[in-house]
Every structure is written in structure tokens, then in C-alpha cells.
N, C-alpha and C positions, 0 to 999 in steps of 0.2 A: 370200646373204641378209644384211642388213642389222643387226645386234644392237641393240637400243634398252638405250641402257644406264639404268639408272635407281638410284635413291637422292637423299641429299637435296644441294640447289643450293648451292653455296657460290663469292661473289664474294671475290676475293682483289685488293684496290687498292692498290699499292706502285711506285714511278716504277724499283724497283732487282728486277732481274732476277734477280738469286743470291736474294732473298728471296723473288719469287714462284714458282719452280722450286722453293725448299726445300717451299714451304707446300703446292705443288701435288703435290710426291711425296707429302709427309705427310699430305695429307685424300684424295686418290684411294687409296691404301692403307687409309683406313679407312671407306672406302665411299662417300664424295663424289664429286660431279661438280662440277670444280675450273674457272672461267672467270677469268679476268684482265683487269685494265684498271690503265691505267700512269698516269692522271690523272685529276681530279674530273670534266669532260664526259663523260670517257670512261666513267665510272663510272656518272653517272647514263644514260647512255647502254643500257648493258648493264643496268642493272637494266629500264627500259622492255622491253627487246629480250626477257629472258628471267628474268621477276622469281625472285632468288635466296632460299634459303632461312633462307639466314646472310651478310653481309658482314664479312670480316675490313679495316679500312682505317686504312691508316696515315693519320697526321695532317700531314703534311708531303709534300705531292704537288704536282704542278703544274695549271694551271689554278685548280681553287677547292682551299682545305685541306679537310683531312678536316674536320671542326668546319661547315664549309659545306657542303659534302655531307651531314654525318648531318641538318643544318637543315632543308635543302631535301627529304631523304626522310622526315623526321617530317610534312611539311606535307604531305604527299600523303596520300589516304586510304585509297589500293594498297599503300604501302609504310612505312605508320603503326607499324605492328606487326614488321615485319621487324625480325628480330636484326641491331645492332651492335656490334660490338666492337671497340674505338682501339685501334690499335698506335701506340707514340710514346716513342722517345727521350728525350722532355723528362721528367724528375722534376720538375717544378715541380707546386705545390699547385694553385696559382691554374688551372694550365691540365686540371689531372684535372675541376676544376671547371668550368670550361667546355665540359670535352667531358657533362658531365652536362647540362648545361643545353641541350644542341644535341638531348640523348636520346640518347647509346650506352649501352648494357646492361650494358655490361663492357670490362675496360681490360687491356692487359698493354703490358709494357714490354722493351723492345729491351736483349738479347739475350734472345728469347724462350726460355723452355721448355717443351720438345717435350711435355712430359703434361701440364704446365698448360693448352696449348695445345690440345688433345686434349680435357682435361674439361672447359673452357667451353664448347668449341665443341658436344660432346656434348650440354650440358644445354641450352645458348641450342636447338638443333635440336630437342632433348626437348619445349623450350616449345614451339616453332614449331608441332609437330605438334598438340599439345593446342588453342591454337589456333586450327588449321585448322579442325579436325573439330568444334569449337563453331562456327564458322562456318558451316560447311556444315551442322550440323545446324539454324542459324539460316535459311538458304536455305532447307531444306527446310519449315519452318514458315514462312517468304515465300509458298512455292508455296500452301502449304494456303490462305493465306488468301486467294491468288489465287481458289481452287477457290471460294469462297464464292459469286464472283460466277458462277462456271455454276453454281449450286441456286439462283439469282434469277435471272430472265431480265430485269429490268427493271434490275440494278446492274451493267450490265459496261462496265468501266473503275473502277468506284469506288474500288478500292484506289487506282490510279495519279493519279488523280486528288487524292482523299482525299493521299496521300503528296507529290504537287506542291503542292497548293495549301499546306497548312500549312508546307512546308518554303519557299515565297513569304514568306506572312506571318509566320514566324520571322526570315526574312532583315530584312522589313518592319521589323520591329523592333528590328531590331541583336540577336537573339541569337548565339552565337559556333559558331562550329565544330561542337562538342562538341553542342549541342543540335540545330541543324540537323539532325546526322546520325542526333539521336533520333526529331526529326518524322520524317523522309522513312520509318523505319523504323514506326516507331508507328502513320504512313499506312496503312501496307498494313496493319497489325497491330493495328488497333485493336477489329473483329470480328471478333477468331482466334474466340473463346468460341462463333460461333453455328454449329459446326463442331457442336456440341454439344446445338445446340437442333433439335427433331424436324422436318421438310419438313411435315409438317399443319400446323405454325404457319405457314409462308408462304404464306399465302391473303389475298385482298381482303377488304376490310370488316375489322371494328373485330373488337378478341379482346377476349376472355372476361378479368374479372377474373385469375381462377387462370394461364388461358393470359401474360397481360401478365407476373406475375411472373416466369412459367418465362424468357420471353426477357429477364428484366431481367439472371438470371443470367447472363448471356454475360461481363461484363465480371469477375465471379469467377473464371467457368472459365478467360476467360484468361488473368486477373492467374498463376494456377496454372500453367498450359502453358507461358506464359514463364518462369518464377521459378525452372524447371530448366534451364531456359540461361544461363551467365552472361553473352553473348551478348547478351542480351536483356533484361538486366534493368534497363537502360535504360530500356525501353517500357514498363513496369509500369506506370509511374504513369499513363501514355494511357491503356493498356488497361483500367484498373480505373475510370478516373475521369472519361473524358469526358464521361460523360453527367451530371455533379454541377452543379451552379449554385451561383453565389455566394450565394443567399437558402438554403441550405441543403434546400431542394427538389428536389434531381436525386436519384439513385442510385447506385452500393448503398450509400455510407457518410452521405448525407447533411453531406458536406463545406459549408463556408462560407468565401465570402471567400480571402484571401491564402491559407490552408490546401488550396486544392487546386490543387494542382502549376500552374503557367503554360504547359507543353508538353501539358497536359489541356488548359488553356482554350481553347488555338489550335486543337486538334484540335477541341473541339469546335463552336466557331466555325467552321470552315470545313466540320463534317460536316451541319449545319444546312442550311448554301448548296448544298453538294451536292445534299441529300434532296429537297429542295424545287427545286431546277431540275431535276431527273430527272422525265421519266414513270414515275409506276409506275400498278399495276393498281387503285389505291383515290386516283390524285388526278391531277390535269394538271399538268404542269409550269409553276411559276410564271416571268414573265422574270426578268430581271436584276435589274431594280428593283423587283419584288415581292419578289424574294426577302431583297433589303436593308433591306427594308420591316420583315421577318419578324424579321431581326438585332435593327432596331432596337425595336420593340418586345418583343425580349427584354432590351434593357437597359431599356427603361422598367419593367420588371417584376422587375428588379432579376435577375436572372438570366445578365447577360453583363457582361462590363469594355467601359464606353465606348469605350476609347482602342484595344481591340484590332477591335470591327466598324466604330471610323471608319476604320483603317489598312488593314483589310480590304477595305472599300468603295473607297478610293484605290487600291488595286491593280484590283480590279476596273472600274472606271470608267476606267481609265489604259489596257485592255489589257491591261497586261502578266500578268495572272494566267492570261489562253489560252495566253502566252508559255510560261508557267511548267508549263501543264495538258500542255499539244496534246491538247484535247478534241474529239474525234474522235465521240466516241457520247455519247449521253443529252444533247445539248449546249442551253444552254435558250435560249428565243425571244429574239429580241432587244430590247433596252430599249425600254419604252414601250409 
């Protein structure tokens, strides 16, 4: 029978073989599982193959430097967060600095020391796990809001939807990186709060004064639900604020103008488009161009940014936003 060995991943990237053997005795003795790679391909290679939990990597390797290596796995959004730590002979200032700039975590210098080596590695792994496990607790709040759309028979797909389309029209708009990965997340996440609100609210026909408030709350409860993941507290500003308008007439804070977040506006923009090209059981789905119809007389009404449902419209009219959907269900009639 086969032993699975487990504990935590540690990439060891050195062209010199007496010092990958030292490092590899000295982290399997304290509970790692030690993998090697003797050059930068080879390195980004192994991380693909069997993403590590810690990389130790020297900066002087063949193929790319370490310095181009840690570049190249900051840009990734698999191995954005992974620990790295420079190993480098050079004492020069200029170049500790550069390996900051590339994103390692932590430095040490040749001829290394074995408990120095030992308590980086410890804590960089320490972090790694904290980490995780806000990730995955951040999955696990993905799942729920997936669940939303089985308690509405008429919204499935919406999250994915909702989460492609604004992470399109983020792109639309030159936002960077960093926000993109807020849309796409804020997408699915943007009705965590009606986890919250009672199944006798979703019925056809129009609700009751009292009833409208209770569901206005959703975007509190899940400003809340987020705001204990640090995970997550990215999407706050979606969750809380999508539904505000620039005329200071939306909800719950009655935001105005430049004041409410611009990964709000998008979301909301595009949940608009959604609602109204979907069947539900209180309206027909409008097409395409009704539905743009709808955008745009919410900026006649002062209620939306021009510049964001003509860019929105542009994708939509291009194509490219089914590109960006693969709207499969709730999908709305065709223009015209």
C-alpha cells in the first residue's frame, strides 16, 4: 500500500545541487515535501505541475533569474499569494530592491543559516495556511450565493452571469487587475444578503410597502457576511451599494455621484440588463434593445453614468458580451 505523504509544498529552485540536497534534507526533516527545479522554466513549470506552498529561489539561475520568475508568478492569480523567498549572494542594495519590486516576501543571503532558514520558512507557511482557509471560507460563501439562484426558479445562471458581464465591462473600461478580480467576485456576491430574506417574499406581483424594505435589507446583511472575511472585503462596496444611483435615490445609504464606489456602478449597470432580459414570473423578458432602452433612460433620470451604459451597450451590440457570458439559460430574444 502506497503512503500519501502530506504536509506543506515547498519548491526549492537552485542550478547547484549541493545546495538543493542541503535544503531538501533540511525542510523534509521538518515536515515538508521538498520538490526541485535547477532553472526558471523549469520552475515555473513545477509550480503549474503541482502548485507549492512556499518557494525558496535563488536569483541567479539559468534560463529566466529568479527576479523574472517571482515577476511572472505575481502576475498569475493562482500563484499571486504564494510565498517567496530570494536566496542571493549579491549584497548589493539596489538589487534587495528589486527583488521587492518583482514581490518576494523575504530575503536571505548565501551562506545561509540553517534556523534562519527554518523560521522564515515556518512563518511565510504559517501565512500561507491563514490564507488558504480565508479562501476557502471565501468559496464557501461563492457556493451560497450560487444557492440563491435554486430559491428562484426564474434566476439561474445569474450569479455567473452577473459576475461575467461586469468583469466585461470593467475590462471595457481599462480597469486593472486588481478590480477586475473584484467584479468577477462581487458578480456572484452581490445578493449573498437575500440568503436572508424569507421564501414568502419571492412571489409574483408587486410587495407590500413593509415587505419592499425587508428585501432592501439584503445589501446590509451582506455588506456584514463579507466584512468577516478579509477575503472579501473587496466586494463590500458591490454588496452594499449596487443598488444606489447617482441622484442619491437608490439604497440603503442614499449615496450620490463620484461617492459611490465605481465597481458598485458597473455592477449595477449590468444587474439592470440582466433583470430585465430574464423571464421572471411578474414580467417578459425584454430584447436586447429594450433592454438598453431601460439603461438609457436611467441616465436620462440622472441615475446612471453616461459613459458607463454607452460602453456597456458597445459590448453588447459587438457580441462580445455572450463571449464574455456563454449565456446558456434566461437568454433574452433577439434585437428588434
Amino acid at each position: 500500500m502506497t503512503e500519501t505523504r502530506t504536509g506543506p509544498r515547498v519548491l526549492v529552485v537552485d542550478d547547484d545541487e549541493r545546495v538543493t540536497s542541503y535544503f531538501e534534507r533540511l525542510l523534509e526533516k521538518d515536515g515538508c515535501i521538498v520538490t526541485v527545479a535547477a532553472d526558471g522554466p523549469s520552475a515555473l513549470e513545477a509550480v503549474t505541475r503541482n502548485a507549492p506552498d512556499l518557494i525558496l529561489l535563488d536569483v541567479v539561475i539559468p534560463g529566466l533569474d529568479g527576479f523574472e520568475v517571482c515577476r511572472r508568478l505575481r502576475r498569475e492569480p493562482a500563484t499571486r499569494l504564494t510565498p517567496i523567498i530570494l536566496i542571493t549572494g549579491l549584497g548589493e542594495h539596489d538589487r534587495k530592491i528589486e527583488g521587492l519590486e518583482a514581490g518576494a516576501d523575504d530575503f536571505l543571503t548565501k551562506p545561509v543559516d540553517t534556523q534562519e532558514l527554518l523560521a522564515r520558512a515556518r512563518s511565510l507557511l504559517r501565512l500561507k495556511r491563514y490564507t488558504d482557509d480565508l479562501d476557502s471560507a471565501a468559496s464557501i460563501i461563492m457556493t451560497l450565493a450560487v444557492m440563491i439562484e435554486s430559491r428562484d426558479g426564474f434566476a439561474q445562471g445569474h450569479c455567473h452571469r452577473m459576475a461575467n458581464y461586469a468583469t466585461a465591462l470593467g475590462r471595457e473600461i481599462g480597469l486593472g487587475e486588481e478590480d477586475l478580480q473584484t467584479l468577477h467576485r462581487g458578480g456572484f456576491l452581490h445578493d449573498i444578503g437575500m440568503l436572508a430574506i424569507p421564501d414568502s417574499l419571492r412571489k409574483p406581483g408587486s410587495l407590500e410597502p413593509e415587505e419592499y424594505e425587508l428585501i432592501k435589507t439584503h445589501t446590509t446583511v451582506g455588506d456584514t457576511l463579507c466584512g468577516n472575511l478579509r477575503s472579501l472585503r473587496a466586494v463590500r462596496p458591490i454588496v452594499r451599494h449596487h443598488h444606489e444611483r447617482l441622484d442619491g435615490s437608490g439604497y440603503p445609504d442614499g449615496l450620490r455621484g463620484d461617492a459611490i464606489p465605481l465597481v458598485a456602478q458597473v455592477v449595477g449597470v449590468v444587474d439592470v440588463y440582466d433583470a430585465v432580459t430574464t423571464q421572471r414570473p411578474y414580467q417578459r423578458a425584454k430584447s436586447i434593445e429594450g433592454a438598453l432602452e431601460v439603461l438609457r433612460h436611467h441616465v436620462e433620470l440622472g441615475w446612471r453614468r453616461s459613459d458607463l451604459v454607452d460602453a456597456f451597450a458597445g459590448l453588447v451590440r459587438s457580441g462580445r458580451l455572450d463571449t464574455f457570458a456563454g449565456r446558456e439559460s434566461g437568454a433574452p430574444p433577439s434585437a428588434g
